[in-house]
C-alpha positions in Angstrom: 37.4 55.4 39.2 36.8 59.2 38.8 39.7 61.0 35.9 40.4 64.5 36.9 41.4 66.9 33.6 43.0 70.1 34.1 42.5 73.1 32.3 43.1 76.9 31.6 40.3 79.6 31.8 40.8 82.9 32.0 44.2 82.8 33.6 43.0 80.6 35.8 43.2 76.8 36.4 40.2 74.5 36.3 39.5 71.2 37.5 37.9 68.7 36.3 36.9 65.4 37.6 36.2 62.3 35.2 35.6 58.5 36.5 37.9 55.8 35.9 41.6 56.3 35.8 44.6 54.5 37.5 45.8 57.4 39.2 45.3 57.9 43.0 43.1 60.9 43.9 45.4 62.2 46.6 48.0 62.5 43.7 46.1 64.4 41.1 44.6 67.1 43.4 48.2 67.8 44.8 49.8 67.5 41.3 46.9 70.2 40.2 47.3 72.5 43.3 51.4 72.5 42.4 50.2 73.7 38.7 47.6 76.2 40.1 50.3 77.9 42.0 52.9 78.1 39.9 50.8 79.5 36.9 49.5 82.1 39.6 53.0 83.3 40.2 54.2 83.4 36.4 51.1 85.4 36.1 52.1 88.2 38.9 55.5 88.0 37.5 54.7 88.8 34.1 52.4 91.9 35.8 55.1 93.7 37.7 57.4 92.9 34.8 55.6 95.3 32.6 54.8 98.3 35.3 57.9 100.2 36.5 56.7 101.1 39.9 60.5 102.0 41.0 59.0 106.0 40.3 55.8 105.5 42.4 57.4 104.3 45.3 60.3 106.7 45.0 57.2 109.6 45.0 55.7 108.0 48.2 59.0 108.2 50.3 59.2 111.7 49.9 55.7 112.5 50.4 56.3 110.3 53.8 59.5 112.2 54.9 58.1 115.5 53.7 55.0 114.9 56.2 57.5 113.4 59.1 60.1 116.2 59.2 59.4 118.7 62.0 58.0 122.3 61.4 59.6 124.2 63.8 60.1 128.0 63.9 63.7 127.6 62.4 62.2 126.0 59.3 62.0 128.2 56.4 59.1 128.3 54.1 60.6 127.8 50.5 57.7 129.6 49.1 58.5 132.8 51.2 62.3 132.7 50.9 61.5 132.6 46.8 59.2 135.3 47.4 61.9 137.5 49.0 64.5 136.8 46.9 62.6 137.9 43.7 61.7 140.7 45.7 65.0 141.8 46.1 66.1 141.0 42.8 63.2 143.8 41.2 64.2 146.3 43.8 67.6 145.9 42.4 66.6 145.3 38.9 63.7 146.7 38.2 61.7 145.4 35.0 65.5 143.9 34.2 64.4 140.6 36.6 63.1 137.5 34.6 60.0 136.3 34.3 60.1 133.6 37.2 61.2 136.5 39.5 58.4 138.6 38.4 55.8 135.5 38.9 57.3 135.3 42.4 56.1 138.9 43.2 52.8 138.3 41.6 50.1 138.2 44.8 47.1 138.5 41.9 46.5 139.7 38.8 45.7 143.3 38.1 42.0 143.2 36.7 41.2 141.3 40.7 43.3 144.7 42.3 46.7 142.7 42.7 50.0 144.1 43.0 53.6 142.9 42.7 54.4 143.7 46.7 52.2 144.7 49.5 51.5 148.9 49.9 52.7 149.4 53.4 52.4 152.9 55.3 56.0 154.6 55.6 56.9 156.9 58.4 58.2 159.6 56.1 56.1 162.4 55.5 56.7 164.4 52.1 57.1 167.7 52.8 57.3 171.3 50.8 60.2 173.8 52.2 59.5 176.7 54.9 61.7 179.2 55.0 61.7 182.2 57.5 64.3 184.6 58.3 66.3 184.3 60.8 66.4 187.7 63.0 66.2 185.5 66.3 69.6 184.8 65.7 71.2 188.1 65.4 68.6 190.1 67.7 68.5 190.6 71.3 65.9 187.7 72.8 64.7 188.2 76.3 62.2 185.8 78.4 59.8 187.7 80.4 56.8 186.4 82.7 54.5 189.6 82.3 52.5 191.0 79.3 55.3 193.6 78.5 58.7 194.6 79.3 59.8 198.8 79.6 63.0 199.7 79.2 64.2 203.0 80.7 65.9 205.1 78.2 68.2 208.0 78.2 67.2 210.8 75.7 70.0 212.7 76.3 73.4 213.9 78.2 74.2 216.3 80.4 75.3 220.1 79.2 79.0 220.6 80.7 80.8 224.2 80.3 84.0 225.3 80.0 84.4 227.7 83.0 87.6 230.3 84.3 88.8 230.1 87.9 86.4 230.6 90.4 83.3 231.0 87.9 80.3 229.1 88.7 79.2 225.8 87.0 76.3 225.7 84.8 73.0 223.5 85.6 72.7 220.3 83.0 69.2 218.6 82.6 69.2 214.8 81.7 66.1 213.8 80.1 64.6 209.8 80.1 62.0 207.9 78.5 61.2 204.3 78.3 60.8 201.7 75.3 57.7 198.9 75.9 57.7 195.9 74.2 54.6 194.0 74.4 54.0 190.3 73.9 51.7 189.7 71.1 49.4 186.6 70.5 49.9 184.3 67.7 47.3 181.2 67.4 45.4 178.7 65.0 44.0 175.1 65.3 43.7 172.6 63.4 41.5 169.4 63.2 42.3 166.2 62.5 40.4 163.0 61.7 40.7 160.2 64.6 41.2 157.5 62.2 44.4 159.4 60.8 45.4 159.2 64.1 45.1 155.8 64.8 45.9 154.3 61.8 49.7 156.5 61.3 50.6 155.6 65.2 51.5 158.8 66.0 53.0 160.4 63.1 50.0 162.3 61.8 50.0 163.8 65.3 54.0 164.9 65.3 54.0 166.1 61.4 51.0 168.5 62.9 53.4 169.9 65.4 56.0 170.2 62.8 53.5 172.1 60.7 52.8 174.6 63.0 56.1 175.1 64.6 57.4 175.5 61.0 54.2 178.1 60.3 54.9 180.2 64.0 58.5 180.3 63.1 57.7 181.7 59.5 55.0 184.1 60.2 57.0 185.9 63.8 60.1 186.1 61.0 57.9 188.4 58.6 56.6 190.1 61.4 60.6 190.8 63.0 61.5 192.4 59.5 57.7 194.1 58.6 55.3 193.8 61.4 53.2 196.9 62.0 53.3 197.0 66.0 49.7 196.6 65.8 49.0 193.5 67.0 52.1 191.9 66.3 56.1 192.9 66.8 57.0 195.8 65.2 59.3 195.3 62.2 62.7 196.8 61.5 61.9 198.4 58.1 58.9 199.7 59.5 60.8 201.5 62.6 60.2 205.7 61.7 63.9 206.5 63.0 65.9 204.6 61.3 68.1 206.7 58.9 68.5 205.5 55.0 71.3 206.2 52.8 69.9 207.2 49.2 71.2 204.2 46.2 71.4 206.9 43.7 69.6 204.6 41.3 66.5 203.0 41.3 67.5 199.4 39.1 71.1 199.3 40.3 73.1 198.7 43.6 76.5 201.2 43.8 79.3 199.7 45.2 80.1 203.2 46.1 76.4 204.0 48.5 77.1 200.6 49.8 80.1 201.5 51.6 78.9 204.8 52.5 76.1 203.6 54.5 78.4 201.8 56.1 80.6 204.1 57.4 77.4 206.5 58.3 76.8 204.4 61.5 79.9 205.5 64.5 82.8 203.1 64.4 81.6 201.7 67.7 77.5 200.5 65.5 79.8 199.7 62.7 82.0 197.0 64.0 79.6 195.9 65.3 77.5 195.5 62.4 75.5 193.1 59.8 74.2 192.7 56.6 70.6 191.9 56.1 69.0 191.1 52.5 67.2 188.7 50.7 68.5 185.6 48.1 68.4 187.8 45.3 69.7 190.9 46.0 72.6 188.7 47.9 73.0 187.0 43.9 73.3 190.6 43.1 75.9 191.4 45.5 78.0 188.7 44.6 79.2 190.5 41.0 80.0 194.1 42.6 83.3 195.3 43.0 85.1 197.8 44.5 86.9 200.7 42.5 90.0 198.1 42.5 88.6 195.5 40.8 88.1 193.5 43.9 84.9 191.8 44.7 82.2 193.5 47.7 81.6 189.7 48.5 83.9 187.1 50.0 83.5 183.8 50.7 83.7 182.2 54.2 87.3 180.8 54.7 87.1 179.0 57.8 83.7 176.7 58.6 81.3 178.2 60.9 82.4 181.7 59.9 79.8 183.7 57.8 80.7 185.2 54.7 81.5 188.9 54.5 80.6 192.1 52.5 83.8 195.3 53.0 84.4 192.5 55.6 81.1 191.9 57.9 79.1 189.3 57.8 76.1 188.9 56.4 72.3 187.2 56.3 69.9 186.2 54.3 66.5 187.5 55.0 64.3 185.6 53.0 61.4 188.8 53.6 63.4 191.7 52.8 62.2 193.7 49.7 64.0 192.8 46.1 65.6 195.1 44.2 62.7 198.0 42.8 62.1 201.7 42.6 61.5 203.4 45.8 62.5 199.7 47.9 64.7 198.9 50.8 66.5 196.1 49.5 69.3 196.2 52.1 69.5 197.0 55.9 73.3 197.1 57.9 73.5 197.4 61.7 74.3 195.8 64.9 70.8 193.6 65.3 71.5 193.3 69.2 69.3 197.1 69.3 66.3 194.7 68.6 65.3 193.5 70.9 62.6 190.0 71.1 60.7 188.6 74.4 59.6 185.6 74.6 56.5 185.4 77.2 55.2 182.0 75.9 56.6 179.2 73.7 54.5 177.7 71.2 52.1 175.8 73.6 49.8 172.6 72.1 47.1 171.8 73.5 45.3 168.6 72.5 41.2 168.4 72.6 39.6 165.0 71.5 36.1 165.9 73.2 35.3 168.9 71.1 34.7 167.1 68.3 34.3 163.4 69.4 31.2 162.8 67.8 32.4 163.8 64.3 35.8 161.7 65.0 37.9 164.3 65.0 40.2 165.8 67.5 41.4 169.6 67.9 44.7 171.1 68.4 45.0 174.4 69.6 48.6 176.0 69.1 49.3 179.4 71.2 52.3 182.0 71.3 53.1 185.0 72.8 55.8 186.9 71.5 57.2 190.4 71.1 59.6 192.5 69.0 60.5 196.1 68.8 63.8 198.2 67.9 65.2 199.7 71.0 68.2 202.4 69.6 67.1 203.3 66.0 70.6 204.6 65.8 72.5 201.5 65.6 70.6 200.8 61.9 70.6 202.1 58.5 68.7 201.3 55.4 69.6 201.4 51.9 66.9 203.2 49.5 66.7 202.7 45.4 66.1 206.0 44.9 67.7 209.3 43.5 66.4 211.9 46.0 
């Protein structure tokens, strides 16, 4: 008979068969499987016993619901809402965010051309100020569809006489003239890069148009106030007829010349009358006063009323003359005697073939206006001088 000896080896049971014995095989090999097992499960017990796997699977079921949980449009990326949030914490802040708010912003660092938030092209242009004086708004402005306009003009009145009974009347001549006012061209062009075009989506294009309606409106202001008639409008300090009033002084208005140019004009010109000067003879203007103590200047009491000087109102005329020897600082009259016409607004016209092989486009600008005093007599100009 065959004696079978069990044994431990490596964590492991061993079997091991001798003869002789009074035991029954059958017995011994069950008995040794029954010790086999339960050693292998003391084993696995003591194993999981001494690793805490509570945090891996914990780690796994999120993972899992993470990667089941549907990523529709309505779910929000947590990176992008932390991103927006810092964002609007350093508008708001400035460099008073924390640090985590600042890494949020971070895209990359500076040496690699990063920023904290992405450049993006605003709509806003930054522009400088045009100013031009505003004679359109006081004068006289006609349309016309024809290179120039005549007006017919009266150059005097008839001669009546006093005459007894049954004397005969005397003849009376009436002589006439005519005023023309011609149109006159203004025009430029500029070019402008096709990529500048494209890239701004249209507001390259429309600052351009702003440009030159700002330039047109500037240079036709200069040329209502000091144009030459040659070429251009003619100006109203360059109109020959127009009477002056001397200042008596050539560094200093008089309160006293002020008001007697204005009573020089006929009551009917008068009342009918404006002030024209620039910003800083206006500034000037501002610290006269009358004989009484009482200020040449008052303020507008009432919005949309201008405010006055001896009680008309007055402009500014950003290219009349400053105060200097020999200088017409100041002009008064009724500005419906000058007249403008208007035979072409500004008129754009867009080329891209011109220059399509340089990428750039052209854009012609065109107008055609006039200007010209018509009654001399309804004006008068203010002189710094002594004689």
């Amino acid at each position: 008979m065959r004696h079978i000896k069990t044994t431990e080896l490596r964590g492991s049971t061993a079997l091991t068969l001798k003869d002789g014995g009074g035991d029954e095989p059958d017995d011994i090999v069950t008995k040794a499987i029954g010790d086999l097992t339960e050693t292998v499960e003391k084993r696995l017990g003591e194993i999981e016993a001494k690793s805490d796997t509570s945090k891996i699977v914990e780690r796994l079921d999120k993972l899992e619901a993470k990667s089941n949980r549907a990523k529709g449009g309505d779910d929000p990326d947590e990176t992008a809402v932390a991103e927006r949030k810092a964002f609007g914490t350093y508008l708001r802040k400035g460099n008073g965010a924390t640090d985590e708010e600042v890494k949020a912003l971070t895209v990359s660092n500076d040496e690699q051309g990063g920023y904290l938030a992405p450049a993006e092209m605003s709509s806003e242009f930054i522009r400088d100020l045009v100013e031009y004086s505003p004679i359109r708004s006081v004068a006289s402005v006609r349309g016309i569809t024809a290179p120039s306009v005549k007006y017919p003009k009266r150059t005097g009145i008839t001669n009546a006489q006093w005459e007894g009974e049954a004397e005969d009347s005397e003849e009376s001549t009436v002589t006439f003239g005519q005023v023309e006012v011609t149109a006159r061209k203004l025009m430029t062009y500029v070019d402008i890069s096709n990529e500048l075009l494209a890239d701004s989506g249209g507001t390259s294009e429309a600052e351009v148009r702003l440009a030159l309606a700002e330039d047109f409106g500037q240079k036709e202001g200069l040329a209502f106030v000091s144009g030459s008639g040659v070429g251009q409008p003619e100006g109203l300090m360059t109109h020959p007829d127009i009477a002056e009033t001397l200042n008596g002084s050539t560094t200093a208005i008089s309160p006293d010349q002020l008001i007697a140019l204005m009573y020089a004009l006929p009551a009917m010109y008068r009342n009918a009358g404006t002030w024209a000067m620039n910003g800083t003879t206006l500034g000037v203007l501002r610290t006269l006063k009358d004989g009484d103590g009482r200020f040449l200047w008052q303020p507008s009491f009432q919005a949309g009323q201008p405010e006055t000087i001896l009680g008309r109102p007055v402009i500014e005329v950003v290219d009349m003359p400053d105060i200097a020897s020999g200088a017409f600082p100041i002009l008064y009259g009724d500005f419906s005697a000058y007249r403008i016409v208007d035979r072409l607004s500004m008129s754009i016209l867009v080329n891209p073939y011109l220059l399509a092989t340089k990428g750039l486009t052209r854009i012609h600008a065109t107008r055609r206006v006039g200007g010209r005093v018509v009654q001399a007599a309804r004006f008068r100009k203010l002189k710094m001088s002594t004689s």
